[in-house]
Structure formats: C-alpha cells, structure tokens
C-alpha positions, -999 to 999 in steps of 0.1 A, spaced: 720 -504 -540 706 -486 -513 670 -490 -500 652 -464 -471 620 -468 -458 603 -441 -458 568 -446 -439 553 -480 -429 580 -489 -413 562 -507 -374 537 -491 -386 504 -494 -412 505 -462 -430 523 -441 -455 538 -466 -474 570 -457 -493 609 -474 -495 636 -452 -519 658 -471 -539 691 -461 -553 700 -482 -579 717 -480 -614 721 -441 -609 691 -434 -605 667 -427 -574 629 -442 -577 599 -444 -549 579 -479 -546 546 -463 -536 544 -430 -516 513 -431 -494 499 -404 -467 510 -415 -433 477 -415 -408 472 -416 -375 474 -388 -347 491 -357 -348 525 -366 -344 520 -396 -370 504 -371 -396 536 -345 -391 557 -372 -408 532 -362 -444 550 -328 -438 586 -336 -438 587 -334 -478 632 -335 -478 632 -368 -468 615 -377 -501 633 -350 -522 606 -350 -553 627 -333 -575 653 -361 -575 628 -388 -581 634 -403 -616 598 -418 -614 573 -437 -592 559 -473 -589 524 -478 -574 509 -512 -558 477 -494 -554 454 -470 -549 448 -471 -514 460 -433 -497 481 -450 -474 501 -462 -509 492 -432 -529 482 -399 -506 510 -381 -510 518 -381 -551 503 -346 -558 526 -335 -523 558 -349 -545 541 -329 -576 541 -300 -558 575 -296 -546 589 -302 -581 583 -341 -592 574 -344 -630 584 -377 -638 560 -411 -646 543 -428 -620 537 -461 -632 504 -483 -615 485 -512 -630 452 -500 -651 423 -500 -627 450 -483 -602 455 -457 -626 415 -450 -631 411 -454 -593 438 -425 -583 424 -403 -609 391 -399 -584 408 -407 -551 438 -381 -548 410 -353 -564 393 -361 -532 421 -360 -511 429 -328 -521 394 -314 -520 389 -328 -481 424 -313 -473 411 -278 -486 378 -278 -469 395 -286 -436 423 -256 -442 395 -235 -446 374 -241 -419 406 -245 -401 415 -207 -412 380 -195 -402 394 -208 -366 423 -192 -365 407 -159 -377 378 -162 -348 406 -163 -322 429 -135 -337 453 -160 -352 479 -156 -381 495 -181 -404 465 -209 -402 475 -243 -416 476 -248 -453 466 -279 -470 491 -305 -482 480 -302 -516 454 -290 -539 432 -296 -565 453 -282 -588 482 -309 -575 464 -335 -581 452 -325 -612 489 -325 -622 494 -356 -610 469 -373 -630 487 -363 -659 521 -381 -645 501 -419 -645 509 -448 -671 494 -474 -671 513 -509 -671 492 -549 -676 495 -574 -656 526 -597 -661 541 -572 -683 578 -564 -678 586 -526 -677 619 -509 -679 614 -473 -665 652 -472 -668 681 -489 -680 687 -518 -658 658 -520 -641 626 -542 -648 594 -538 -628 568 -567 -632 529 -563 -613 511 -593 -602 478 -595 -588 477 -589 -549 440 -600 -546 433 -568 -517 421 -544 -544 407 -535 -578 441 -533 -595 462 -543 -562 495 -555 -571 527 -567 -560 558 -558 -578 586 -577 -587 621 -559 -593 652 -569 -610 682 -545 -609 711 -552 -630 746 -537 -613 779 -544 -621 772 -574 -641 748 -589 -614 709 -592 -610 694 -586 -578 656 -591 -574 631 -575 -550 602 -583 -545 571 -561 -529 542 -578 -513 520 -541 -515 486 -555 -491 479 -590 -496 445 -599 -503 424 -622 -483 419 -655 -499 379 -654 -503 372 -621 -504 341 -608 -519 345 -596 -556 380 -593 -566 404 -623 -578 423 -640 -553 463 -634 -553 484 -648 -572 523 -661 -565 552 -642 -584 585 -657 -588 606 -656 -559 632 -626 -554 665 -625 -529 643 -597 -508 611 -597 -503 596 -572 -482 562 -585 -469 531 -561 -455 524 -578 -414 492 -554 -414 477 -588 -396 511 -609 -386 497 -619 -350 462 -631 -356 433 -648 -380 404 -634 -393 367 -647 -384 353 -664 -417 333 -647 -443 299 -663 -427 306 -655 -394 318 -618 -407 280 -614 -423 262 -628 -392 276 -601 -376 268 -576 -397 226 -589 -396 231 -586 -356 240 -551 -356 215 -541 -382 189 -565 -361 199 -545 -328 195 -514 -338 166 -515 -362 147 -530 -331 151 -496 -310 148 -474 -343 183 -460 -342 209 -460 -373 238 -484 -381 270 -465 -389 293 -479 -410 330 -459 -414 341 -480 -448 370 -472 -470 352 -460 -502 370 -484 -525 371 -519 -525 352 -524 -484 322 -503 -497 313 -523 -527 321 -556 -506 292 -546 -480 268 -536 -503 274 -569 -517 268 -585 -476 236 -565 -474 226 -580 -510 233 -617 -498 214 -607 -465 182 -589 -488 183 -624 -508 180 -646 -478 152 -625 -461 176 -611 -429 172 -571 -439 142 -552 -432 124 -546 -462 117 -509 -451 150 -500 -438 168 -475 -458 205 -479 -471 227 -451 -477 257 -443 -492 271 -413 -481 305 -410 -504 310 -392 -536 340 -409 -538 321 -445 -533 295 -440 -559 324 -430 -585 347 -455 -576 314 -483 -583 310 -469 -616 352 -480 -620 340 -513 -608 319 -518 -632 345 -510 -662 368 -532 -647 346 -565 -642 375 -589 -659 391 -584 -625 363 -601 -601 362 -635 -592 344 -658 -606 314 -659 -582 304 -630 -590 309 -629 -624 289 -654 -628 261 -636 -605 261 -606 -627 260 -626 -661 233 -640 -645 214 -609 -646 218 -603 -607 235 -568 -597 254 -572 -566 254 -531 -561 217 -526 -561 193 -529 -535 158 -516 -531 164 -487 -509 198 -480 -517 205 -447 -517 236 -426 -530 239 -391 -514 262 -369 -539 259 -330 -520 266 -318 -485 228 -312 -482 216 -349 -485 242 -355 -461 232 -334 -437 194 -345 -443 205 -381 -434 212 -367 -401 180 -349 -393 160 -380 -406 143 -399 -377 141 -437 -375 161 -469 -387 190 -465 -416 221 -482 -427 249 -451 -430 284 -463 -452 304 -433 -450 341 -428 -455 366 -420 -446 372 -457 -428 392 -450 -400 371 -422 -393 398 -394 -398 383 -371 -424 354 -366 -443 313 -372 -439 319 -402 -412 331 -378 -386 297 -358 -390 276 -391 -383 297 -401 -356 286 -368 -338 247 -373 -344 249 -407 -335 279 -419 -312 261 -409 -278 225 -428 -287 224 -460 -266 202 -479 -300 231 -468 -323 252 -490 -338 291 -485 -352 302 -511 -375 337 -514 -378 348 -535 -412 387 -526 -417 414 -516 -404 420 -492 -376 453 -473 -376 470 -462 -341 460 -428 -331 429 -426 -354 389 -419 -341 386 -454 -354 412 -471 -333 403 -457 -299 367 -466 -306 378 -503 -313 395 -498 -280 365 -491 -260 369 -454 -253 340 -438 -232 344 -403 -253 361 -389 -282 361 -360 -297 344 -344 -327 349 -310 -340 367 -299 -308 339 -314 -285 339 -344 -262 311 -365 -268 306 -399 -249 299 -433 -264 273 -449 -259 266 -468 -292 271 -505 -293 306 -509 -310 308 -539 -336 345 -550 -353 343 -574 -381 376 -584 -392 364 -609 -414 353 -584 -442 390 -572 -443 412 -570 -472 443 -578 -455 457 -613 -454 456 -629 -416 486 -645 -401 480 -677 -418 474 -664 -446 507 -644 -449 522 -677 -441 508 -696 -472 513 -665 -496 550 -666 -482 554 -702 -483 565 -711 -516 582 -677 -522 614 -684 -500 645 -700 -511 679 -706 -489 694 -670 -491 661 -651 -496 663 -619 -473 624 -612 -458 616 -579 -446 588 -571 -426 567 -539 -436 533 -521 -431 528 -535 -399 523 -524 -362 555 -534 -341 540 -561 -318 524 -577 -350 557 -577 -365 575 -595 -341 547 -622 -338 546 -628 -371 587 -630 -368 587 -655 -346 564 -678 -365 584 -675 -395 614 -683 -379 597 -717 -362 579 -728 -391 607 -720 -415 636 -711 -401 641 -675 -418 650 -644 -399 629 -616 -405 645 -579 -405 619 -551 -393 631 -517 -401 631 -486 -385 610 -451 -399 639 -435 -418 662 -465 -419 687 -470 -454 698 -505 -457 727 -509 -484 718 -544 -504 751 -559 -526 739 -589 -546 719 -613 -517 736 -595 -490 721 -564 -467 756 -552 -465 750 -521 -441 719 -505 -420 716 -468 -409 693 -462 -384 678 -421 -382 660 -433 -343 666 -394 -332 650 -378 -362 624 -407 -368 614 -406 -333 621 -373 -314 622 -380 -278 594 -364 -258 612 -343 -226 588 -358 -198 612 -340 -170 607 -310 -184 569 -313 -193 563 -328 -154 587 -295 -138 570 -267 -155 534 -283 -151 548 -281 -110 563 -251 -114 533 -235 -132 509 -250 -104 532 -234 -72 528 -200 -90 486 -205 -86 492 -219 -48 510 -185 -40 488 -169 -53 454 -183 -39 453 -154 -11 450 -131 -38 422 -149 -55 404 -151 -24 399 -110 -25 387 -109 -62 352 -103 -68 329 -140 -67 317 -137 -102 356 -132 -107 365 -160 -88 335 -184 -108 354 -179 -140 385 -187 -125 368 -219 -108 354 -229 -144 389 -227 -158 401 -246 -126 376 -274 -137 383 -275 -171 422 -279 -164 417 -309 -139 390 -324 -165 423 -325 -188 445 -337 -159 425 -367 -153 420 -382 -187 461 -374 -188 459 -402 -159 432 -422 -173 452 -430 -206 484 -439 -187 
C-alpha cells in the first residue's frame, strides 16, 4: 500500500493523501492549496493527482482547503463517486459553484488587464461553472457510522469531527494479502465547546492515524474571553463611528458570530442602532443548510431554538445578495458590523472592504480563524503597516483584533485529549495540515507525554505502509520545493544597476521633463528595494 501526500503536508491547505491499495488508486479529500503565489501554483500541477486514474474520492468536509479542487479533477477527466457525509454533500453543492464563479470573475478582470497592457494568453480560471456543475453530480452521500465499501477490500467509516456541519473523520480498513490494515484520518478536529455544532466524537483506533496540527503549539483563549473581545472591538469602533470588519469563512465561523452578536444583543452589550451585515451569498445559502440540518447542533442550542429563540436573527441584520448592496455598504457613512468572506481575505467581497476601510484609524478588523502563510489575512495578523489591494499599497491603520477562541480547530491540548485514547503500542501517528514549527511542537509533546514518535511528511512525499510497518519513504524535496537561485537574482540585480551607473552621463544631457520620468521610476524601484529589506 502506498500513501503520498499531496498538499497539507507542513502546511494548512490543500488537503489531499493518494492511496494505492487493493489495485486501485483513491484521493482522501482534495482541497485548493492557499496562500501566496508560489503556494497557489501547487493548485496547477494537476499530474501529480492524475484525475483520470482516480477510482473515486472520500471527503471529510466541505471546507475548500478539503474540497477546492474536485471540479479541477472533473475537468481533466475524473468521473468516478466522491463520497462525503450528508450535510457535506449539501454544503459542496453551494460552495465549489462559488468557487468557480469567484475564479471566473477574477480571470476576467484579470484578462481585461492583460488586454489594457497589450498582453496575450491572460490566465484562465482553474475551473468553471460548468465543472462544478459536473461535480455535483459525482457526490453520494454516506451516514454517520455507516461502513462503505467503494471497492473490494476497502471499507470507509465517517465519524463526527465536531469542526463543521457534516465534518468527519474517516476510518479505513484495507484488506491485502490476507491482512487488514486500518487508517485512520483525523480531517479538522473540532473544538470542544464550540458554538452550534456537536462536539467530536472518538473512532476506534487504526495502526495509522494521520492527525491535522492546524494548532499543535498553542491553546485557544475561552469562549467568554473570545466574545469579550468581540464587544471591545465593536465598542471601539462604534464610539468613533467607523465600521467593524469581519473576514469570516462563510460556513460554519459566520453562523457561530451571528450567534456571539445574538448572546451580546441579549445581554444589552450591542448598540441597538448599529447595523449588521452580511455580505456573502454564499453565507446566507449555507444558513438556510443549517437550518435543514438542525439534528447536528448541540444541545444548547437546540434547546434555544425549540425554545422559540432564533440564534441567526437579529434586529438589524442584514443579508446583501448583489454586487450593488455590496458596494452601497461601502459608500454608507457611520457605525456597521461587516462579515464578509472569503476568511483569510484572499478572494471575494472582503478584499473590497478591506480597501474602504483598512487605512481609517476608528476601523476595526476582526480576525476569527485561521490565517494561512502568505495570505492578506496572515500578514495583517502579523502587524504589516501596508498591503496591497487591487495592485495598490494601502497602509493600515485600523485597529487589528485576533480571536482564536471562536476557532474551529482543536488547540494543542485539545489534540492531545482527542489523541489520547486512540493510540495503542504499534500505532504509527502522522502529523498533517499543519505549519512546520507547529508540527514539531506538537511532536515533542507527544513524544513526552506518550512516548510516540510522530512522522511529518514532506509536499509530494509516498510512504509505502506493509501491515503496521512504514516500510519505505520517498521524498520529491526538488520538485516540491524548487530552490530559489538567490546568486543569480543578487548578480543580475548588480549587473543591471552598473549598466544605469555607466550610463548616468548620458542621462544628465536628456531633457529635465525627461529626466523627472526617469527619477519617478528611480523612486518607484528603490520604494521596492526597501520593503525587499524590510521583510528580510
């Protein structure tokens, strides 16, 4: 049996491991990597994944990071099933149609770019529409706790991963050569306490189990400390009349802080006049699946809703469907809570926001999730002074808020107790979806508290697995991680600026309006040069 990890491997996104096994070749999730531009290049190398050799596909979730790139796998030839638990299903059906529409909108602005500047071959999307139309078809829907065989001599098992509406975790068992080998896949671990959804559950052990480490090195703040937070950024900026952004993933973190700003309405601690939108298409559709799907909420708040209560509504809740009510937010004057995704502020009606309000002083920018490496998100987190938005630098100046406690990841000691009871003498743990550093914390503490090795794959890496055993490991370091040329960068930016020293004299003699373009372009270049420094 042979295993390659195909994306969230020391790092967060683009989930997806390859398993040969039984003669046949089968994708546990097969999410859209994110992160910068080198990161998001990895969504483009479709051989590694070689759709039309997939005999189907097993989904932990909905999440794009899990799911982004089914409709890319349709598209090059993938026709098979794609299994996923029933909310899952119901929840893909919206998201990957949204994907594909943001992908095409940013194509085509993208191609109105390239045609402004006299350029050919602008980028296409990943997918379309169309593709994820497709896709939708593919999708079959599998309970809870009931065993699937998508082919002889393999069974698949979901159990509740508590980080989602229809999060799972899946539990293999591969029968070769007379033996059984089980595998178990954490997908993202819920937090224990979490706002509407059930907490997870433990599945039986397996001899592998290949854990998410999204949070291996630290804890999360509590739930109460988490929505003190959130009534000190609304407080802060509704005193100086300025909005409260909020970049939220539109399922699952979306729902959970209209359900803070509920609890805060109740105990008196939001304005009574401040406005509350909710700028996602994709949010308001992915409520109404909430709301199908109630059997999968905890008990607090079932017991809420049968009490007549509804945890989505709020007096001046507002849900913005078109482009126009977006834009209106924007031009509106005064107070207003803004939940907009995409939340890591890559893509969609967030980025717009961010660029009306990011450089007000009274603005606040509430972060709620996860930020990726590389993303607008992460280098906010990280205190940048100036990003930039639709090819302009804009600085921040916008009070910056990060409240891990409304997260749906496990923290460190969370992991720990969900891992706890699932290890046995010979169990193999492998350390996934995870950034390096938080990998190796979380590695050490496993190994002092229990006294079990953790591997940590490579990008790319195929690990052959023979009954409990990882028998062999392939490392792909040159493919998965080109190596950047820095010599050769460094000599030709030298060489480049001793051809403009020779040939200053010249430039001396041109005309001075001449020579004021040239010293624009001169400032411009060093602008570049020093923020180069600045991020070393």
């Amino acid at each position: 049996m042979k295993i390659q990890f195909l994306g969230a491997a020391r790092t967060v996104t683009g989930s997806c491991y390859v398993i040969e096994a039984c003669g046949r070749r089968f994708a546990v999730d097969c999410g859209m990597h994110q992160g910068n531009k080198a990161v998001e290049e990895r969504n483009s190398e479709v051989k590694s994944y070689r759709p039309q050799d997939l005999d189907f596909i097993l989904v932990t979730h909905a999440h794009i990071d899990h799911s982004g790139l089914l409709p890319l796998m349709v598209s090059h030839g993938f026709k098979q099933p794609i299994y996923c638990t029933r909310a899952t299903r119901e929840l893909l059906g919206i998201m990957l149609l949204d994907s594909a529409h943001i992908q095409e909108m940013e194509a085509l602005n993208e191609a109105k770019k390239f045609k402004r500047r006299g350029l050919g071959e602008p980028p296409q999307p990943l997918y379309t529409q169309e593709d994820a139309q497709r896709t939708d078809a593919l999708f079959q829907a599998v309970d809870y706790h009931t065993q699937l065989e998508p082919a002889a001599g393999i069974r698949a098992t979901f159990y509740d991963a508590g980080h989602i509406l229809g999060s799972a975790s899946l539990r293999l068992e591969i029968c070769e050569e007379g033996k059984t080998t089980s595998l178990l896949f954490s997908g993202d671990i819920g937090r224990p306490g979490a706002l509407i959804v059930r907490e997870s559950e433990t599945p039986p052990s397996a001899d592998y189990i290949f854990m998410e480490s999204t949070y291996g090195d630290r804890d999360h703040k509590n739930e109460s400390t988490s929505i003190g937070e959130l009534a000190e950024a609304i407080a802060f900026s509704y005193a100086k009349k300025e909005k409260i952004i909020i970049p939220a993933f539109a399922v699952e973190r979306t729902q959970e802080i209209l359900c803070c700003l509920h609890q805060l309405a109740s105990e008196g601690k939001l304005p009574d006049d401040l406005p509350i939108f909710v700028d996602s298409p994709l949010a308001i559709r992915a409520s109404e699946i909430f709301s199908r799907h109630r059997d999968l909420f905890d008990e607090k708040t079932r017991s809420i809703l049968a009490s007549g209560d509804d945890i989505f509504a709020l007096p001046n809740l507002r849900y913005t469907l078109t482009a126009a009510e977006s834009q209106a937010i924007n031009a509106m004057t005064g107070p207003a809570i803004v939940i907009s995704a995409s939340g890591m502020c890559n893509a969609g009606r967030i980025k717009h926001h961010l660029r009306h309000n990011i450089w007000k002083p009274g603005a606040s920018i509430v972060f709620v999730g996860y930020q990726a490496v590389g993303t607008v998100g992460r280098k906010l987190v990280e205190q940048a002074k100036k990003i930039t938005l639709f090819g302009e630098d804009i600085a921040v100046a916008a009070k910056i808020f990060t409240i891990n406690g409304f997260s749906g990841h496990a923290g460190q000691s969370q992991l720990l107790a969900w891992l706890a009871p699932l290890l046995k003498p010979h169990t193999n743990l492998v350390l996934v979806h995870g950034e390096e550093n938080a990998q190796h914390t979380l590695a050490e503490v496993i190994k002092a508290r229990f006294g079990v090795d953790a591997t940590i794959p490579e990008y790319l890496e195929e690990m052959t697995l023979h009954g409990a055993d990882i028998t062999a490991s392939v490392t792909h370091s040159a493919e998965a991680y080109p190596r950047v040329n820095w010599n050769f960068l460094a000599s030709e930016v030298e060489r480049k600026w001793q051809i403009f020293r020779d040939q200053l004299k010249d430039i001396e003699h041109k005309p001075w309006v001449d020579q004021k373009e040239l010293e624009e372009s001169m400032g411009k270049m060093e602008f570049y040069l020093a923020r180069l420094i600045a991020r070393l």
